[in-house]
N, C-alpha and C positions, 0 to 999 in steps of 0.2 A: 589695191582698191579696198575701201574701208564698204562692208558688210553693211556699220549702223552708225547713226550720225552720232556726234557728242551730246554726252549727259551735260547739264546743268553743272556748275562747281556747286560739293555739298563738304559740309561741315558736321564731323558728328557734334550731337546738341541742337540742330536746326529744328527748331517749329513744324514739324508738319502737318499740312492741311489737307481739306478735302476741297477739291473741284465741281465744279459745277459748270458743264461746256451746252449752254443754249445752242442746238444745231439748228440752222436754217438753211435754208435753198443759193441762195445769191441773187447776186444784180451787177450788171456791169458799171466801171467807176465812174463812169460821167455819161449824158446824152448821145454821145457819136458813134459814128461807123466803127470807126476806130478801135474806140472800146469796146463795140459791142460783139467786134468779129472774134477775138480771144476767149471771152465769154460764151458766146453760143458755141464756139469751137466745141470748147471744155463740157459743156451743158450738155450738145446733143453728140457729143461719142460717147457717154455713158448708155452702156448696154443697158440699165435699168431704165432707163428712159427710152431709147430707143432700140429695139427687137431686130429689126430687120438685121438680115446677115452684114458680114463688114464689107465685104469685098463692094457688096450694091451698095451698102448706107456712105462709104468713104465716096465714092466718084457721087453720088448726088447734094451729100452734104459740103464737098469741097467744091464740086463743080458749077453750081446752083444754088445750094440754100446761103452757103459762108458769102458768095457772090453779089446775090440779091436782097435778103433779107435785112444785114446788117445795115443800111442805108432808112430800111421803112420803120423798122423795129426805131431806130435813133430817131427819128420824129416821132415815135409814138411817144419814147420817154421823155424827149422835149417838152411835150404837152403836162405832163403830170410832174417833172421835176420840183423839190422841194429847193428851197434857197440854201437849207445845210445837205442836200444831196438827195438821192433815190428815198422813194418813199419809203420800200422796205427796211433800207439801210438804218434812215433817220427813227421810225420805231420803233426796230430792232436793237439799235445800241441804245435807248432810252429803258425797254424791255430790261435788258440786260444791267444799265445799272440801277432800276427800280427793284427787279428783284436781288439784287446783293443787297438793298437797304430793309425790303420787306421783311427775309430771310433774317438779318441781322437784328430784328424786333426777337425772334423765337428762338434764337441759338447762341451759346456763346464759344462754343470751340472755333477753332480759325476755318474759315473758307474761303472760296475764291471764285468768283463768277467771271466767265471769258464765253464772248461771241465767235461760233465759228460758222464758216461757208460751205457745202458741199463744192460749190462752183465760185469763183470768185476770190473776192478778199473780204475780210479779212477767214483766211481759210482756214480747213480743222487742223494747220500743222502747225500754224501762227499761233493759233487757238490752244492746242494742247501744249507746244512749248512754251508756252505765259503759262501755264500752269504750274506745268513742272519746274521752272524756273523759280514758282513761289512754295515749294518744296512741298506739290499737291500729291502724294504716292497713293490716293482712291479718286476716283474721277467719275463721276454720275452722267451720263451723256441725256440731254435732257430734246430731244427734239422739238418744236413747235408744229408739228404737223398733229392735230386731235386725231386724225382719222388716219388708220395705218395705211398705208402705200408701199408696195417695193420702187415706185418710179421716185417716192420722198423721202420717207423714213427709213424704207432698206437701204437707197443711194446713198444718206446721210451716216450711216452706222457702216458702209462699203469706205467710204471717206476718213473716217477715224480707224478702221481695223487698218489701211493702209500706210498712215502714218504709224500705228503700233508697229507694223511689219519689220520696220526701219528702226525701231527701239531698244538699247540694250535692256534697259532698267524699266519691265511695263510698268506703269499702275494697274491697281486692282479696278474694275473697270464697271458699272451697273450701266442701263440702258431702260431708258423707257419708250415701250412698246406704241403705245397710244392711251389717249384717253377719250374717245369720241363719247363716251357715257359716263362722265366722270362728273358726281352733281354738279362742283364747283365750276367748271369748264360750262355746263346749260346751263347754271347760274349767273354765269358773267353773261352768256348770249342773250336772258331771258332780259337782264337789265339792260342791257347795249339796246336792245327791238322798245321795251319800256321806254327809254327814256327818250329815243327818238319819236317814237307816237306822243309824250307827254308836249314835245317842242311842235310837232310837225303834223297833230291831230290824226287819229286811230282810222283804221282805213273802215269803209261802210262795208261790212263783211255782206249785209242781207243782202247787196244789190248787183253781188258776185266780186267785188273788189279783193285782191287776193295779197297775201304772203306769201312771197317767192324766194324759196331758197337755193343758191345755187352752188355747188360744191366742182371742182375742176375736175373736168374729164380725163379718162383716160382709155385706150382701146378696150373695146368687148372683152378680145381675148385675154385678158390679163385677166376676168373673173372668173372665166370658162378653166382655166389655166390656175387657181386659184387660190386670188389675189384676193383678200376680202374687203377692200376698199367698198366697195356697191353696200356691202351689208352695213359698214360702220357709217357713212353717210345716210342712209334710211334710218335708222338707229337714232341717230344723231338728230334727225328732222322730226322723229316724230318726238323725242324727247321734250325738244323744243317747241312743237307747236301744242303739247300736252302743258309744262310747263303756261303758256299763253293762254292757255285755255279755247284753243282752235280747234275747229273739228275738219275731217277732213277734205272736207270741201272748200275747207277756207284757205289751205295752204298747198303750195306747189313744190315737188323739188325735179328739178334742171339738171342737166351738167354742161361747162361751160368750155371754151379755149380746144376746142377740138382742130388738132393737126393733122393734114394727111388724109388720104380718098377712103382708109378701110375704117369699119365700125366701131364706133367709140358709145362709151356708154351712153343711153337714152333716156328721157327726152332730152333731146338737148335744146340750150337755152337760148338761142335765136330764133329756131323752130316756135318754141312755148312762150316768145313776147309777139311774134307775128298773128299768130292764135290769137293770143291773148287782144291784142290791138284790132285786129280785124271782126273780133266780135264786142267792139265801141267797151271794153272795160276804162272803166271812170279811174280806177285807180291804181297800181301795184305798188308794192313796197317790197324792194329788190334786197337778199341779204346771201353774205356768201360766209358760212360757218367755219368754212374749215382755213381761210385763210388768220392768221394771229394781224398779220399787219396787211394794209394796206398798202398796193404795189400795182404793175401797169395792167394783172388781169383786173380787178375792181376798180381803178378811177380811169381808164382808159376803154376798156374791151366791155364793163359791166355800167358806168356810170356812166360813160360818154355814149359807147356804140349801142350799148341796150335801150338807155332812150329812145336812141334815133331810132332803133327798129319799131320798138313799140311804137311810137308818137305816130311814124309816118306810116304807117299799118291802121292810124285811127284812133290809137289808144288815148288814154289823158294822161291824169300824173302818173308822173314817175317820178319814186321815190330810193334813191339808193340808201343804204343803210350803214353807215361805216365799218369798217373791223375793230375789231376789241383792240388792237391799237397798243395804246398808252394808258389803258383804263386801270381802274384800280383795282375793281372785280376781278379782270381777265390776271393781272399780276399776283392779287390773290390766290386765285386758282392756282397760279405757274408755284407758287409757293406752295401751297397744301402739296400739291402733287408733286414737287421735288423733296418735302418731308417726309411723305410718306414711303418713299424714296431711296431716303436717306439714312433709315431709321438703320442705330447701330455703330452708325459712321457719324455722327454730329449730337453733340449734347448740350441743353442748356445749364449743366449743374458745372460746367467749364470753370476752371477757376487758374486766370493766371500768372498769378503769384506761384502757385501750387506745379502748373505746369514749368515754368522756367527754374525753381529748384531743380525740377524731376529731368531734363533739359540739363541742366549743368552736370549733374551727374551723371546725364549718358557720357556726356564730353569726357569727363572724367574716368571715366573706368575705358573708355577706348583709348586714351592718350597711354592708360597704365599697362594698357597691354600692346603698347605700342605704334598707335596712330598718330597721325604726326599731325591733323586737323581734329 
């Protein structure tokens, strides 16, 4: 039984690059039961997601949730399906090849930009094997989560040390942690909020009309237990409604997508649009920070079902506010923060002419000492 799967064919003289592996969450491959059941499989037996011991999480997740769920979940993504696939999907590989173009304005040594899944396809082994394939031997793991998470960004960084496990030849490996205060990151959010209010007119803040920001929940106990997620989303909101020039009374933050009977972080955001509705607010303007793309919790659970609560609670508009998406801000930012990142490992004084002399001469002095490639 082989230990570790096969390397790449290499050639001494080969180009090497550095990597750059965008990690994201997933999305199952199409709207169905079908698809969806392999997927939530995969999703919720990850211990970072889900805590409960195994012996009780296997008979209720197999028994119950793999049973029932996959069927509702699949209409939900029916409703928000994009014509080139899952929302996330579709922004995420756009993400991904807008910053290899962005990236390649500021640097001129070789690199190589690849999407990976924690859960799903295209996965972190798909992922890191295109890499190393284009003979990437440093690798930046770049998450999209702003705000740190162990159920996200720890899950995501669990997912690539697992593939290393199986590795003969690691790469040198960097990781980034979060950036929930990273100017360029509240810079993209301040212009996403701007330029929606420019099309869709600024909510009447004097008459209690609020900003609502709402960041995904996850159980209490993971901050008691401590997760700093709670603190990097507050962080994050207030940066943001600083940046706006809001004061506190003008903006709200939520948490949303709560699973499960025990205590998840508070207020949570169907509770805070009932409120909201039930005392006749004229306006809210809904925004979720911490997601990059748009996926079935904002145009399903936040755009769709948030509405409905607020409206028929009494409320008036409802405003969703899109995710940074495909914007150019937010790809900026992905950029500044994988350079600063990267500093060491990529240069723009590149020159390769210079490199492929230097490139034939390794070839050469290993063939002299006897390599046969």
């Amino acid at each position: 039984m082989a230990y570790y799967n096969p390397e790449p064919p290499y050639t001494h003289g080969d180009q090497l690059k550095v990597g750059i592996l965008l990690a994201n969450l997933g999305t199952p491959d199409a709207p169905t039961a079908k698809a969806l059941r392999p997927y939530l499989k995969q999703f919720l037996s990850d211990t970072r997601v889900v805590e409960i011991p195994r012996v009780i999480w296997w008979f209720i997740l197999n028994c119950i949730i793999l049973v029932i769920r996959p069927k509702k979940s699949a209409a939900k993504y029916a409703q928000v399906w994009m014509p080139d696939g899952s929302p996330l999907m579709v922004y995420a590989q756009r993400q991904t090849k807008m910053l290899q173009g962005f990236l390649g304005q500021k640097i001129n040594s070789p690199f190589a930009v690849e999407l990976g899944m924690s859960y799903g396809n295209p996965s972190m082994k798909s992922a890191i094997e295109k890499l190393k394939a284009q003979h990437c031997d440093r690798i930046l793991v770049l998450p999209v989560f702003p705000q740190y998470a162990a159920s996200s960004t720890a899950a995501a960084l669990d997912a690539v040390w697992k593939v290393l496990l199986k590795m003969r030849n690691v790469p040198g490996i960097r990781t980034v942690r979060g950036y929930h205060d990273h100017p360029a990151y509240i810079t993209a959010l301040e212009k996403s909020v701007l330029k929606h209010w420019e099309i869709n007119g600024r909510p009447d803040f004097a008459t209690g009309e609020k900003l609502v920001m709402s960041f995904h929940g996850v159980p209490k106990v993971h901050l008691t237990k401590g997760d700093p997620y709670h603190c990097t989303c507050q962080k994050t909101a207030r940066l943001l409604a600083e940046s706006l020039g809001l004061s506190k009374g003008q903006y709200l933050v939520a948490f949303q997508s709560r699973f499960g009977k025990q205590e998840w972080l508070k207020p949570y955001l169907a509770s805070t649009l009932e409120t909201l509705g039930k005392a006749k607010t004229k306006r809210i303007d809904v925004i979720c920070p911490g997601f990059s793309s748009d996926c079935l919790e904002t145009l399903e659970e936040i755009a769709m079902e948030g509405k409905h609560i607020f409206q028929s609670n009494g409320g008036g508009d409802y405003q969703y506010i899109p995710a940074l998406n495909d914007n150019d801000a937010w790809i900026h930012a992905l950029t500044q923060i994988a350079l600063e990142n990267l500093h060491g490992w990529v240069s723009s004084d590149w020159n390769a002419q210079t490199a492929k002399i230097e490139n034939a001469a390794t070839k050469a002095n290993a063939q002299a000492l006897g390599a046969s490639q």
